[in-house]
N, C-alpha and C positions, 0 to 999 in steps of 0.2 A: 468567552470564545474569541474576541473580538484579537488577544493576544496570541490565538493560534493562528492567527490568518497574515502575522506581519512580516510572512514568505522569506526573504533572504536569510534573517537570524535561523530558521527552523530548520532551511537547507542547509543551512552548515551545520547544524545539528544533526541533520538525518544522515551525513556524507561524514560523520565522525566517529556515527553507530555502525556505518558499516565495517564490513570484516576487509579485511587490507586486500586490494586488487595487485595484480601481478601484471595487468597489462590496461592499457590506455582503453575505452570502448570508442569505434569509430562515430563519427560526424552524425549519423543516421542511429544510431543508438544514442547519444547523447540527447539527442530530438527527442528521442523515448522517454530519457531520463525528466526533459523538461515537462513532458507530457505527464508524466507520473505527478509532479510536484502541480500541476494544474488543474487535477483532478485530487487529488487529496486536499489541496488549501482551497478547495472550494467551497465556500461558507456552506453550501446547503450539503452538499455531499461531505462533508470534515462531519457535520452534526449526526446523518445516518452512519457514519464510520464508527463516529464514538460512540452510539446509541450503538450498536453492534458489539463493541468491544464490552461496552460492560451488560450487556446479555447476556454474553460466551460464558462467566461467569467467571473463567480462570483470564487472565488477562493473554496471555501467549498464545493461546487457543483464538482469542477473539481478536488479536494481533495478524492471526495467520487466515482465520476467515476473510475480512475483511481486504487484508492486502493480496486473496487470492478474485474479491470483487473487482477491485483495481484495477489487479492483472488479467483479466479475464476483458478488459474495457481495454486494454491498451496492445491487447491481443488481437480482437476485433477488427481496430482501426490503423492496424500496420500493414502495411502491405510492403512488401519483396526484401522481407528480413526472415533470414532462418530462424525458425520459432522456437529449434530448442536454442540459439544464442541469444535471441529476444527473450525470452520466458529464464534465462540464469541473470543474465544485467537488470531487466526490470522488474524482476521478483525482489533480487535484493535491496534495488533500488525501491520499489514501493515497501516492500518492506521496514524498510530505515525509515523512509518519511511516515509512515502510519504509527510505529513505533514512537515520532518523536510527536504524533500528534497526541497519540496518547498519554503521554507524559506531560506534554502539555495540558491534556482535562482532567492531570490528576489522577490517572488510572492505574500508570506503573512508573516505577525505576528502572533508566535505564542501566546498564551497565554491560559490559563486554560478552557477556554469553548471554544478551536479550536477542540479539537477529541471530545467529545460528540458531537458539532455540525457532525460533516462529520460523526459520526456514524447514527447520525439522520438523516442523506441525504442518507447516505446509506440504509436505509432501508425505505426510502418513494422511493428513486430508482428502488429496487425492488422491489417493489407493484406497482410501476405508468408505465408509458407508456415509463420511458427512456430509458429501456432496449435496445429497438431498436436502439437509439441515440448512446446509452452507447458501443452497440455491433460493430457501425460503427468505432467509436472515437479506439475503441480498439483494431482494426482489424491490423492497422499496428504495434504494441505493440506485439499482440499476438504471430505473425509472426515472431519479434524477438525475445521473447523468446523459438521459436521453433530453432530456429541456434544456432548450437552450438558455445560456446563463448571459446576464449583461457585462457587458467588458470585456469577452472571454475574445 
């Protein structure tokens, strides 16, 4: 795990998976963006991530639960950003970075249709009935990023 956590190599990795942007995110999303990458490399929170991803059983499914934990965390703690343009930059954005953490523990391959897919899963997740599933799997995750962590 110790090689998931050495942050700058994995954000360029996760910023390589993403799908090509057309426009720059402003100064106050980018805050977002770092926020996403602080809460995913976070040792104890990366290990409920990956313990999540491979419960899902299909790796994209448990790609898109988890980076809908994330985002659900990064949603919370925003305050005076439009939430459907917070909720399209940091979805992808955690998206990418949970993606490449999982490839990091060994879970999948990434390749160029990994994050559309898990954006796709993510958003039939939210219309379908996982939420309830999503809410359980996520409950011991949530809980850790409610403690505060050292360094942070």
């Amino acid at each position: 795990m110790d090689k998931m956590m050495e942050g700058k190599p994995m954000a360029d990795e996760a910023e390589q998976a993403m799908p090509e942007k057309s426009m720059q995110a402003p100064p106050e999303l980018q805050r977002i963006g770092l926020a996403v990458q602080k809460i995913v490399y976070n040792p104890k929170i990366a290990d409920g991530l990956v313990q999540m991803i491979q419960q899902a059983g299909d790796p994209i499914q448990g790609i898109a639960g988890a980076t809908m934990v994330v985002l659900q965390k990064i949603m919370q703690s925003a305050k005076g950003i439009d939430p459907e343009q917070l909720s399209v930059i940091a979805g992808t954005a955690a998206a990418a970075h949970v993606a490449v953490l999982a490839q990091a523990a060994g879970l999948v391959k990434l390749n160029d249709k990994t994050i559309p897919a898990v954006l796709q899963a993510m958003a039939g997740q939210g219309q379908g009935g996982q939420q309830e599933q999503q809410a359980q799997q996520g409950g011991m995750i949530a809980q850790q990023m409610q403690q505060p962590t050292q360094g942070a």
